[in-house]
C-alpha positions as CSV (number, residue, x, y, z in Angstrom):
1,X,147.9,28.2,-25.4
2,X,151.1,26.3,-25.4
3,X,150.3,23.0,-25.4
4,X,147.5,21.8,-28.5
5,X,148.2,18.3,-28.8
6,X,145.7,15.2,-28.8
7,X,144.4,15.0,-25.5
8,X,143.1,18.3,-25.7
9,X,141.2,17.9,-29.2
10,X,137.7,17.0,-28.7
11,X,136.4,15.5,-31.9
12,X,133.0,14.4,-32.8
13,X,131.4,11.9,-35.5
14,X,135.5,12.1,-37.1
15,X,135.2,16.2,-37.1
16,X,137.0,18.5,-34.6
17,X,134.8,20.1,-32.3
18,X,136.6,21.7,-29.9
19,X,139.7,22.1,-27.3
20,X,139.8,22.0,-24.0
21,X,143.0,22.2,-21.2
22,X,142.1,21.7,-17.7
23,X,145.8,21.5,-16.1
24,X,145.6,24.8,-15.1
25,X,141.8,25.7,-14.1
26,X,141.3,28.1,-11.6
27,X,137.7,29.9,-10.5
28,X,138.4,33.2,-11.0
29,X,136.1,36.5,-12.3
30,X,134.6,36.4,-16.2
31,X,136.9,39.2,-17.2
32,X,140.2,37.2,-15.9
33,X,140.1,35.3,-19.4
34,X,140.0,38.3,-21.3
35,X,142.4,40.2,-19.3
36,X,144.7,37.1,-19.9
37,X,144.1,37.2,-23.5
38,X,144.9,41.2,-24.3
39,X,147.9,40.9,-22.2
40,X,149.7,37.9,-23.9
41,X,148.6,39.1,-27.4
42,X,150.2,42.6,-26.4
43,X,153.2,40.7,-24.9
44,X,154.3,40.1,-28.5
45,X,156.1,43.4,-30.3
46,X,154.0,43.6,-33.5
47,X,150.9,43.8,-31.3
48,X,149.6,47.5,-31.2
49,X,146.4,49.3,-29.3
50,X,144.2,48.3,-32.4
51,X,144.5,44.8,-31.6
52,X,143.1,45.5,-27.8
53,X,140.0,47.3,-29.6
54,X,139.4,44.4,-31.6
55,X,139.5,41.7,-28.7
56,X,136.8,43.7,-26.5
57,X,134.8,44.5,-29.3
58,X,134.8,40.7,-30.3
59,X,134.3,39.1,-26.9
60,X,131.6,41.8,-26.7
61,X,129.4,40.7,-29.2
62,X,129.2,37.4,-27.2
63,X,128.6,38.9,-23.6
64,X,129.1,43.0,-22.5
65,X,130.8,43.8,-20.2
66,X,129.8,45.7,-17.0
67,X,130.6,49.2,-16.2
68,X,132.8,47.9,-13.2
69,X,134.5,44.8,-15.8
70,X,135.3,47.8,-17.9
71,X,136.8,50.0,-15.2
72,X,138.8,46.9,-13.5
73,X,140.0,45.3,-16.5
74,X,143.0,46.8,-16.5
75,X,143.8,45.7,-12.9
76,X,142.7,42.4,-13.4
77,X,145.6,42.5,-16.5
78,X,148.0,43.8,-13.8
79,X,147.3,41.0,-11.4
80,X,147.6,38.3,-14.3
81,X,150.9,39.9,-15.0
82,X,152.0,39.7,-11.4
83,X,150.8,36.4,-10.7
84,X,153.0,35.4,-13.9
85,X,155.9,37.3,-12.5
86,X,155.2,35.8,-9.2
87,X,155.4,31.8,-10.6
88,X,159.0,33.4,-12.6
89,X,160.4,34.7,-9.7
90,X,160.2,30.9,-8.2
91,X,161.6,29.6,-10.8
92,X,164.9,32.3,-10.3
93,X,167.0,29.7,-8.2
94,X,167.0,27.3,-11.1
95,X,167.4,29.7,-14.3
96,X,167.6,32.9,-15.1
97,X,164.3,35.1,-15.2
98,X,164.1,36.3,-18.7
99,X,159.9,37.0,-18.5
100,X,160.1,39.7,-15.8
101,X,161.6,42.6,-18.2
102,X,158.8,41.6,-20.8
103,X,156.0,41.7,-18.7
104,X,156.7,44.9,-17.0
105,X,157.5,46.4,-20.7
106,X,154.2,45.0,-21.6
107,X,152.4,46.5,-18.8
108,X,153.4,49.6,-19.4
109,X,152.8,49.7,-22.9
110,X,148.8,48.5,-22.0
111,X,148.3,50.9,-19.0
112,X,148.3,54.4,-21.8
113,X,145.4,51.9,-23.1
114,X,143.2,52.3,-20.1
């Protein structure tokens, strides 16, 4: 997430109840969140193919997916990435792009997933 601190903690009767984080809201499809979820865990290098098994499985015992949130997933991951590259390639006049190698070295390790 980034950035837990104190205006994001909802509390209630003194116990913490939830988080929330609106600076970045966007509308976007259901699966968008999950697709955005499997790709940063995978981003990391201990992350392995297991771990992508166990995030469907668990955000599938709260809603299934469809046939066609199943067969677009990984495009919707490949569009998450892109858009990320996309705001890191704006960024290139003032540092160095160091995301870009990651996230194409993470997409290609997700894509032998699907």
């Amino acid at each position: 997430h980034g950035d837990i601190r104190v205006q994001n903690l909802l509390f209630y009767k003194n116990k913490f109840n939830g988080i929330i984080d609106f600076d970045k809201i966007k509308y976007t499809n259901l699966i968008y969140d999950l697709a955005d979820l499997i790709f940063y865990w995978s981003y990391f290098p201990k992350q392995n193919e297991d771990n992508v098994e166990i995030i469907i499985n668990a955000y599938e015992s709260v809603r299934k997916l469809t046939s066609n949130e199943k067969k677009y997933l990984f495009n919707v991951m490949i569009l998450n990435a892109l858009i990320v590259a996309l705001e890191d390639l704006k960024k290139l006049e003032k540092v160095k792009s160091k995301k870009l190698p990651k996230i194409l070295e993470t997409i290609e390790k997700l894509e032998n997933l699907f």
